[in-house]
C-alpha positions, -999 to +999 in steps of 0.1 A: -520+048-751-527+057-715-503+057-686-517+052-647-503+068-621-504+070-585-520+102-567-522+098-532-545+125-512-580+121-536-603+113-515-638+127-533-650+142-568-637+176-562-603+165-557-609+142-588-622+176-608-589+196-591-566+166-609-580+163-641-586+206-642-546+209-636-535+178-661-554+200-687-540+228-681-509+216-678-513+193-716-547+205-734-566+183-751-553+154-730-575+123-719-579+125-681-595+093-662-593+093-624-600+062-602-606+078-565-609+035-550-573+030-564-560+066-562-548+068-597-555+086-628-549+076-663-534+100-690-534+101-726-516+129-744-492+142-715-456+133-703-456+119-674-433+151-658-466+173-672-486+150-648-458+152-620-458+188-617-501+194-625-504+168-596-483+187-570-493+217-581-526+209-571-519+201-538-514+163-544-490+135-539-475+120-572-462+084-567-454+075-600-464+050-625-485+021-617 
């Protein structure tokens, strides 16, 4: 099951590719969706503190769960 959170500072696809790149990182083999119109991204297989620190660490504001 997939948890949405909200990234603030997406604002094309190459920030969408810098997200999902870090969640991976962060938790291979994890399902990555972002949504760039609602800033969020949707993730399957990673804790949401794995998100939390592969969204700042990209440069990116984490905001939580949707």
């Amino acid at each position: 099951m997939s948890t949405t959170y909200r990234v603030t500072g997406m604002t094309c696809g190459g920030c969408s590719k810098s997200v999902t790149a870090a969640i991976l990182e962060a938790a291979p083999g994890a399902k990555v969706e972002v949504d760039l119109g609602n800033k969020a991204v949707s993730v399957d297989g990673a804790s949401e503190a794995q998100v939390k620190q592969a969204v700042d660490a990209a440069g990116f504001g984490f905001e939580g769960k949707v």
